[in-house]
C-alpha positions as MATLAB code, in Angstrom:
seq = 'XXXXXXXXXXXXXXXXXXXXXXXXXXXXXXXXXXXXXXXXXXXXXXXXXXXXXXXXXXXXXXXXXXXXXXXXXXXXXXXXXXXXXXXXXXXXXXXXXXXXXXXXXXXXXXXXXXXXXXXXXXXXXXXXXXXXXXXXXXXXXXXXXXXXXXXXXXXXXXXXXXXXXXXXXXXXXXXXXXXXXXXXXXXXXXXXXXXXXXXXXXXXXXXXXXXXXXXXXXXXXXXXXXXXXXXXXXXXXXXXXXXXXXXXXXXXXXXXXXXXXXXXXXXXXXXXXXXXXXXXXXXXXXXXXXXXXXXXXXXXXXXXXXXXXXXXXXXXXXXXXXXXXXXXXXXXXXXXXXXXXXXXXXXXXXXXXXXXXXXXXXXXXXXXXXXXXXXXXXXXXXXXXXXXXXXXXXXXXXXXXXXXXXXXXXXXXXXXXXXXXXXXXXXXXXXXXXXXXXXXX';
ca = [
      18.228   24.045   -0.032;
      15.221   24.036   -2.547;
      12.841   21.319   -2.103;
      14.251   19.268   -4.843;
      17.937   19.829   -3.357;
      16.648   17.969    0.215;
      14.728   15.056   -1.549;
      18.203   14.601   -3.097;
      20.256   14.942   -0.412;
      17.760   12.209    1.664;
      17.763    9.908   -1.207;
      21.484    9.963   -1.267;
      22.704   10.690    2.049;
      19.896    8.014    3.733;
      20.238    4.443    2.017;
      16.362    4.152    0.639;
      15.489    1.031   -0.166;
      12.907    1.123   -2.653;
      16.352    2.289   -4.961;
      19.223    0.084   -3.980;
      17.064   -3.181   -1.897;
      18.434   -4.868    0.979;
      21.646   -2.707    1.643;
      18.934   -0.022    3.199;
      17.404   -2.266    5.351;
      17.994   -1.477    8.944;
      16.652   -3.743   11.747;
      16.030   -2.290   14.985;
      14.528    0.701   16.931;
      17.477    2.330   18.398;
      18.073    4.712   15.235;
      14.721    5.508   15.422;
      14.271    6.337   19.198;
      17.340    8.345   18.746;
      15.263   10.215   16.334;
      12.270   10.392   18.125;
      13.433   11.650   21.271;
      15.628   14.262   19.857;
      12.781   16.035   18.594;
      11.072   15.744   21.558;
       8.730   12.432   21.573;
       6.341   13.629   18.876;
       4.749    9.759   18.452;
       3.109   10.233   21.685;
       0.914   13.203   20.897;
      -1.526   11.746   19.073;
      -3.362    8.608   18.969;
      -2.205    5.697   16.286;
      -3.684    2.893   14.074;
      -0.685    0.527   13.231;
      -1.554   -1.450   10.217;
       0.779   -4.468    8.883;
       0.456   -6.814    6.263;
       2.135   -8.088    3.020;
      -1.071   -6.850    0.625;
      -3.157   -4.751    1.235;
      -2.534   -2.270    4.038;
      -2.018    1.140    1.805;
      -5.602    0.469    0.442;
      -6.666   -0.598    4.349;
      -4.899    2.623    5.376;
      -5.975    4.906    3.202;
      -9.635    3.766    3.906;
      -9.565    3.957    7.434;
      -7.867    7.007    7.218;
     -10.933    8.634    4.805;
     -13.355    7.360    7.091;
     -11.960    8.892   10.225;
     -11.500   12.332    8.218;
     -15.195   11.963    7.152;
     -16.513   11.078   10.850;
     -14.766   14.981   11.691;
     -11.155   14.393   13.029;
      -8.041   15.738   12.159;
      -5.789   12.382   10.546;
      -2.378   11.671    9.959;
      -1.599    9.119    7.468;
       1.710    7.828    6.470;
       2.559    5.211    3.792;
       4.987    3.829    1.627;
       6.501    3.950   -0.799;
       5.479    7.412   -2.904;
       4.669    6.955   -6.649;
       5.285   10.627   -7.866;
       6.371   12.698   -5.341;
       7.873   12.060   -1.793;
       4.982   14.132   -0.188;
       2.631   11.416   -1.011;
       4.035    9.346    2.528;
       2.620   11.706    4.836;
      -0.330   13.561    4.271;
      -3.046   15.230    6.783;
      -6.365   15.440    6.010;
      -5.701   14.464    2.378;
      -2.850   17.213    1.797;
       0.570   16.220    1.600;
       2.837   17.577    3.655;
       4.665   20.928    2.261;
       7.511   21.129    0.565;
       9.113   23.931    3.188;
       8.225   21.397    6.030;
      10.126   18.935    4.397;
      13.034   21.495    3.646;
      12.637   22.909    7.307;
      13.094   19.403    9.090;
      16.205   17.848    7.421;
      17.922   21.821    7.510;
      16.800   22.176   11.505;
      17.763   18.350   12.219;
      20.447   17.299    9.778;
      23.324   18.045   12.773;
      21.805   15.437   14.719;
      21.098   13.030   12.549;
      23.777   12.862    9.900;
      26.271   10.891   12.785;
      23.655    8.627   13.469;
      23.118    7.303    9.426;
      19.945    6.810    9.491;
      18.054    5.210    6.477;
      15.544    7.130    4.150;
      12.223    5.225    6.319;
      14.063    5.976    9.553;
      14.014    9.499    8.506;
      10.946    9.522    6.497;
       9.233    8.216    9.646;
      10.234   10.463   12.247;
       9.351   13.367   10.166;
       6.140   12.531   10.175;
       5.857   11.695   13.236;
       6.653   15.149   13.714;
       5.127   16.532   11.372;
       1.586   15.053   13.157;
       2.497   16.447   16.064;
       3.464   20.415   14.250;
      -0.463   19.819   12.580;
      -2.338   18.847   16.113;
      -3.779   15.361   14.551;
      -6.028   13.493   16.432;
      -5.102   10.226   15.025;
      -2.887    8.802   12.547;
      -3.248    5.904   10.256;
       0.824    4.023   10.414;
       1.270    2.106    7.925;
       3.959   -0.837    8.328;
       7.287   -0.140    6.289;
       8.385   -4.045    6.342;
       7.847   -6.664    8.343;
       6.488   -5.092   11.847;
       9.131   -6.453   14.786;
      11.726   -4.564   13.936;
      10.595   -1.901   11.407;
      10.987    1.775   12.245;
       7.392    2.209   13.094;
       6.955    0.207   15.504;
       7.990    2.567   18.607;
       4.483    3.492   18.882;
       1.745    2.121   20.918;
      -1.796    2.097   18.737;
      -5.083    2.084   20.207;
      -5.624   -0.398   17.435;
      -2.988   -3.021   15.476;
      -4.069   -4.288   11.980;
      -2.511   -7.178   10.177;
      -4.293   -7.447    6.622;
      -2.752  -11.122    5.524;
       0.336  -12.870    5.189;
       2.178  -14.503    1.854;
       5.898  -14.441    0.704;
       7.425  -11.810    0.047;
      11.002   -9.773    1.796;
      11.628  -13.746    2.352;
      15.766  -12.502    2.770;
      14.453  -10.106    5.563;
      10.915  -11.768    7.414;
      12.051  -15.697    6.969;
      11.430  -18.092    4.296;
       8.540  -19.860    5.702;
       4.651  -18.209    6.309;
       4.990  -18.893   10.417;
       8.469  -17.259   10.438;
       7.096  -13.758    8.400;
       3.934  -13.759   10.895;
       5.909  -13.839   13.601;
       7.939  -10.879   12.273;
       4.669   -9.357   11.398;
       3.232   -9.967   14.304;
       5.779   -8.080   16.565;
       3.338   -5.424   16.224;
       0.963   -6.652   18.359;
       1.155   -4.565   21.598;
       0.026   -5.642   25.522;
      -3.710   -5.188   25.666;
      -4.158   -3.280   22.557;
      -6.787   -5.364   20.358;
      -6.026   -6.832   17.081;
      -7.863   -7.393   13.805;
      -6.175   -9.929   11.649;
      -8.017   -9.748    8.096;
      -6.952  -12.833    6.838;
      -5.101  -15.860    8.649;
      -3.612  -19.313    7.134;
      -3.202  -22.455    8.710;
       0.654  -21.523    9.285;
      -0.088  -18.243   10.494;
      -3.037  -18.323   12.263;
      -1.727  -20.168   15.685;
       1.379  -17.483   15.734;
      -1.266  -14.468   15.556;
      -3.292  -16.209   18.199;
      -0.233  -17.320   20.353;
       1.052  -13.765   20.637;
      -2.276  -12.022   21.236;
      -2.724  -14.450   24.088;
       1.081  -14.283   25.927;
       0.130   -9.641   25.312;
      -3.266  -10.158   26.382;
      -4.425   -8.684   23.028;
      -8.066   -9.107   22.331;
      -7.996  -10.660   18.783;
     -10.203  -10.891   15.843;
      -9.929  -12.958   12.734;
     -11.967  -11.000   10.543;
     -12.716  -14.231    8.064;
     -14.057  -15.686   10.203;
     -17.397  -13.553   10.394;
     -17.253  -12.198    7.000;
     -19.725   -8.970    7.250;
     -19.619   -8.450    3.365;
     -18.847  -10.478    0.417;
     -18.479   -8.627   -2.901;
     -18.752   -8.882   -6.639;
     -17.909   -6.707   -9.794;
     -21.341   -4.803  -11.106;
     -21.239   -1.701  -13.309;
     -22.500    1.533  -11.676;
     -25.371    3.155  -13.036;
     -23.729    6.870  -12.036;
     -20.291    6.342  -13.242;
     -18.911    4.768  -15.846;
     -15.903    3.012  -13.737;
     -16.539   -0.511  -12.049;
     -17.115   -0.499   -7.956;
     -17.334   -3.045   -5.679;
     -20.187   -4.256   -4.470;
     -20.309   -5.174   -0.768;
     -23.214   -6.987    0.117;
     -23.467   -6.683    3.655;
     -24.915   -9.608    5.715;
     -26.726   -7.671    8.533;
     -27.576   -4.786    6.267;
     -29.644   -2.515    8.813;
     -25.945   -2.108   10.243;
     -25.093    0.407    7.063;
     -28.415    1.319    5.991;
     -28.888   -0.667    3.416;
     -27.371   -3.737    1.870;
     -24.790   -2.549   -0.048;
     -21.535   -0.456    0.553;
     -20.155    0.829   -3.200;
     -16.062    0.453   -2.391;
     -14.212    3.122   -4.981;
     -11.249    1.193   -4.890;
     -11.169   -1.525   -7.673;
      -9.854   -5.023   -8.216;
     -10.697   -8.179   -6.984;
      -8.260   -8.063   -4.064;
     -10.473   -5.310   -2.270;
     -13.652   -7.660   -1.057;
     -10.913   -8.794    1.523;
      -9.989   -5.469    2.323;
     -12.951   -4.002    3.189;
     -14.109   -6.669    5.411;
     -10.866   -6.205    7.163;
     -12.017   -2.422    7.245;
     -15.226   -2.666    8.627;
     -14.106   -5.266   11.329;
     -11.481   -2.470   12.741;
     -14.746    0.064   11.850;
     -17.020   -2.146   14.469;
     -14.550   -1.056   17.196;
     -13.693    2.494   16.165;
     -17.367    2.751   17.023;
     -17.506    0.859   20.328;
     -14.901    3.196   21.217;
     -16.368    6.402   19.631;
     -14.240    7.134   17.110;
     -17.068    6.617   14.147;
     -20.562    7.798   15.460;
     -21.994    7.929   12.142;
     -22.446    5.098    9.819;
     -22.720    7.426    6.837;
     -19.009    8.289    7.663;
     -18.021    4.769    6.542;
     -19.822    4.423    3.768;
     -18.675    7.792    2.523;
     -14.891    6.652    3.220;
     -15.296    3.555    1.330;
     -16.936    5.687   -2.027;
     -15.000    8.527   -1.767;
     -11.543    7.141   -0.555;
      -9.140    8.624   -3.634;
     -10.789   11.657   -3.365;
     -10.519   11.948    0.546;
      -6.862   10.525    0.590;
      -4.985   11.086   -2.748;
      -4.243    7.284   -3.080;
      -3.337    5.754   -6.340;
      -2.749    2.636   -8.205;
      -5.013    0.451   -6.438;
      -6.462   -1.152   -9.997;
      -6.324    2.679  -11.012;
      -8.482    3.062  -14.467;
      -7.079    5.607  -16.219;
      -8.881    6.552  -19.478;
     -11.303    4.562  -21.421;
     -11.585    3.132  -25.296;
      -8.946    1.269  -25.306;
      -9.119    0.730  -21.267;
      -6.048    1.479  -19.455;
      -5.856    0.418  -15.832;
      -2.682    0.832  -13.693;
      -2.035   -1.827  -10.210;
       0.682   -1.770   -7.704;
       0.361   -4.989   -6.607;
       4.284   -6.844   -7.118;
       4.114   -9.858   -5.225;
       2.759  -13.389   -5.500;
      -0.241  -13.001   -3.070;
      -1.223   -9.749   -5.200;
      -0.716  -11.218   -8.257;
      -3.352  -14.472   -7.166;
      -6.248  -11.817   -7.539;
      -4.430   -9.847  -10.126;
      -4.793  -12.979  -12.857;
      -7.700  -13.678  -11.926;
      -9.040  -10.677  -13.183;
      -6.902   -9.697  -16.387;
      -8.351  -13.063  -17.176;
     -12.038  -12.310  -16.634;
     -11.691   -9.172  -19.050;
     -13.890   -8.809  -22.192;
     -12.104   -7.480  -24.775;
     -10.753   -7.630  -28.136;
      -6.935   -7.826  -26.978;
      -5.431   -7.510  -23.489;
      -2.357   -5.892  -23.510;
      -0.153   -6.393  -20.520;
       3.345   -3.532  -20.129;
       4.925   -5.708  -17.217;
       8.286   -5.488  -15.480;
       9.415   -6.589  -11.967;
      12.199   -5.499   -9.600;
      14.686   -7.914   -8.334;
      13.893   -8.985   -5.076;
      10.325  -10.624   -6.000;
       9.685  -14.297   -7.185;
       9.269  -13.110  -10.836;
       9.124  -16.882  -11.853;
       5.809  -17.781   -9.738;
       4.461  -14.557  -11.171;
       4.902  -15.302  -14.526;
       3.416  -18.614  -14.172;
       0.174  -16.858  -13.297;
       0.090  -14.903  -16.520;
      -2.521  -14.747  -19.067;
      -0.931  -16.530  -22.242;
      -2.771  -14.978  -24.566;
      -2.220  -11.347  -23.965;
       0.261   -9.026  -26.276;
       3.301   -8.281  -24.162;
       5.833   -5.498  -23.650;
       8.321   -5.744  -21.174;
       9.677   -3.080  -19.584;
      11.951   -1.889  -16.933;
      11.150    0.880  -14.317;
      13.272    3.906  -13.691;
      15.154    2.524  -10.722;
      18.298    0.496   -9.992;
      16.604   -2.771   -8.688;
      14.367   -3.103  -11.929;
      14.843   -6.545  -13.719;
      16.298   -6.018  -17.041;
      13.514   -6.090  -19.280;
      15.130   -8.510  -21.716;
      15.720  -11.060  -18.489;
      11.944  -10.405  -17.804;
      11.583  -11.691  -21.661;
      13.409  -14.403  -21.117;
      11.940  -15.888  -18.396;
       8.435  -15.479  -19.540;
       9.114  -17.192  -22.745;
      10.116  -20.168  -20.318;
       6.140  -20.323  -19.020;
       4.915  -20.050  -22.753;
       4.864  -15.907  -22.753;
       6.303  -14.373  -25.556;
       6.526  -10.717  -26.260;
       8.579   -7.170  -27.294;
      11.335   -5.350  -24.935;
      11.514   -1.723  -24.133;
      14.019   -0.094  -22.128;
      11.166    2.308  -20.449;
       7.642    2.354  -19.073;
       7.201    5.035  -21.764;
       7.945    3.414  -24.303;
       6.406    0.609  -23.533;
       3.144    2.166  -23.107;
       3.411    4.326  -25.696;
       3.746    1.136  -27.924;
       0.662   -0.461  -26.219;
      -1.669    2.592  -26.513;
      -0.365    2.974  -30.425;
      -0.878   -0.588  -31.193;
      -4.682   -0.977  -29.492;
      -8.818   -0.762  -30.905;
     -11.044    1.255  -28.947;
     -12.216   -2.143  -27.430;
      -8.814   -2.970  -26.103;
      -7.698   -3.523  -22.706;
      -4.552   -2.261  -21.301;
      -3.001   -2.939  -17.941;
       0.311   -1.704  -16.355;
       1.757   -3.072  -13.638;
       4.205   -5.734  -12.358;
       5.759   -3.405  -10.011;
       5.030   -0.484   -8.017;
       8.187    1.549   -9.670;
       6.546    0.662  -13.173;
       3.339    2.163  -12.022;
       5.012    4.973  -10.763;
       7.009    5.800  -13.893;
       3.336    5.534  -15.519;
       1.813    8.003  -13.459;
       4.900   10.301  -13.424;
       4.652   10.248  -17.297;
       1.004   11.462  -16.793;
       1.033   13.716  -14.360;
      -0.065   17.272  -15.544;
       3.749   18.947  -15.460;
       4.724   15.895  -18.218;
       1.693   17.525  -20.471;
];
């Protein structure tokens, strides 16, 4: 099979959820131990960093991930989902895995597993779990699927467990109450290994604390010594917004400020999470130097290949791209189309049908020009229902069938001094990028 042939046959043979929702969701381990011990154990060849979370833990990921490239290991990182291409979940060193390694591991495993019916992450995940192991990693950065208890990752045993925050979202999968999706979340919170918890709520904080205690997990709640707090400032090299961290003990990093290349509001959080797992990494000697983590945190796209993390993409009018899809993303997210200066902000929205579009919408920026859209996949919210129901909170705008034409209309309609985000949904974001990728041109 050709490399687009096997992506094909996964995506159809291997329920995926990010195309038809719940029906692909598979609780439990046993597929994936199957898996895993079939191709000989590959999870245990390497060392792990198993990061949870409902926001927040590509961009924690993908950071930690830079950092430990940058302090001279060989890294594994695996995410979800992909924007463009399928490669984008599993990457060493930066460089997605190949196409023939995909094409090589469903061909030289496909007798095994077809009987078992796996789904696409059950799959996804023991490839690169073996893929890791075929490269010789040192380490590699897991990223959480869904939930944590019972998602396909989970078989592994980190040095380190992350849990970036908690809000609602999966509700028909985790629970329907914040203690009930920490608990799920918190199933990945291993005997003895310590735990960073960036953020904690009243509802959730007692169930991350009650299960470190019964595993006799060494916890840390992040918040609650904050070692940066951030703001928005122009940089004087580039012409893209950073972060500035302000670090409290500043001799710690050199000086007093850490310049974060991912944008958005959402990322102060973030990085505070990151530098709280970055404290141990170097009790443990992982990360000798502290020039390694402030490299990571300024040069984490470039180190990593991540995307869509308040992603500007061209200036005059300003066009900026976010993932986030969820109510807890979307609390920073209007915050900041908000706080834009411009002439007009123009906002290409659409949402897929397992997310509390109606909270969402109530956090939207009246004033903006709107064109609603539908992404390229099954689960997408028609775009006229999205119309509706934002003209129910006030919102009026146009309908488009696709991202492109949506955008197209926003980019043909705006001034030089325009503002122009896309988001709403990962899937619309992805569509975006796909239509301006280099092999579109």
């Amino acid at each position: 099979m050709t490399y687009k042939e096997t992506t094909e046959y996964m995506y159809n043979s291997a329920p995926v959820f990010e195309k038809v929702g719940a029906i692909a969701y598979k609780p439990g381990l046993d597929t994936t131990l199957a898996l895993d011990q079939h191709l000989g154990c590959p999870h245990c060849a390497f060392k792990t960093i198993h990061v949870a979370g409902t926001n927040g833990k590509g961009s924690v990921s993908h950071t930690l991930a830079a950092i430990l490239q940058l302090a001279g290991h060989r890294v594994g990182l695996f995410t979800s989902p992909h924007l463009v291409d399928f490669r984008e979940r599993i990457r060493v060193n930066g460089e997605m895995i190949s196409e023939q390694d995909v094409i090589d591991f469903v061909e030289d495993n496909r007798s095994f597993f077809e009987p078992l019916h796996p789904s696409f992450f059950e799959l996804t995940t023991c490839m690169a779990f073996w893929y890791f192991q075929k490269q010789q990693v040192d380490i590699a950065v897991i990223e959480v699927g869904l939930g944590g208890r019972l998602d396909s990752t989970n078989i592994i045993t980190p040095i380190l467990s992350v849990i970036t925050n908690i809000s609602f979202d999966h509700m028909q999968f985790l629970g329907h109450t914040l203690a009930q999706i920490a608990t799920e979340k918190a199933g990945i919170i291993k005997p003895g290994v310590p735990v960073v918890i960036g953020e904690a709520l009243a509802a959730t904080r007692p169930v991350f604390a009650r299960t470190a205690f019964e595993r006799q997990s060494p916890i840390i709640f992040a918040e609650d010594d904050p070692i940066v707090v951030g703001d928005l400032g122009k940089d004087t090299a580039h012409p893209a917004y950073v972060i500035n961290l302000h670090v409290k003990d500043g001799h710690r990093y050199g000086e007093n400020r850490l310049s974060h290349e991912l944008q958005g509001d959402y990322q102060v959080k973030n990085a505070n999470t990151i530098l709280w797992v970055c404290e141990y990494l170097r009790q443990t000697g992982w990360i000798t130097g502290l020039d390694d983590i402030r490299k990571g945190f300024s040069k984490v796209c470039e180190t990593t290949g991540l995307a869509g993390r308040w992603q500007r993409l061209q200036e005059h009018p300003t066009v900026v791209c976010d993932t986030g899809h969820n109510v807890g993303g979307w609390e920073y997210l209007s915050r900041q189309l908000r706080r834009q200066s411009c002439a007009t902000l123009r906002i290409v929205f659409g949402m897929v049908d397992d997310k509390d579009i109606d909270t969402v919408l109530g956090m939207l920026p009246t004033s903006a020009e709107y064109y609603f859209t539908q992404a390229s996949t099954h689960r997408a919210i028609p775009s006229e229902v999205v119309a509706k129901k934002a003209s129910a909170h006030g919102i009026t705008g146009r309908v488009f069938t696709s991202v492109r034409a949506a955008y197209e209309a926003s980019l043909s309609e705006a001034q030089s001094d325009d503002f122009i985000f896309v988001g709403g949904s990962s899937y619309v974001v992805a569509d975006l990028l796909a239509l301006l990728s280099p092999s579109n041109k």
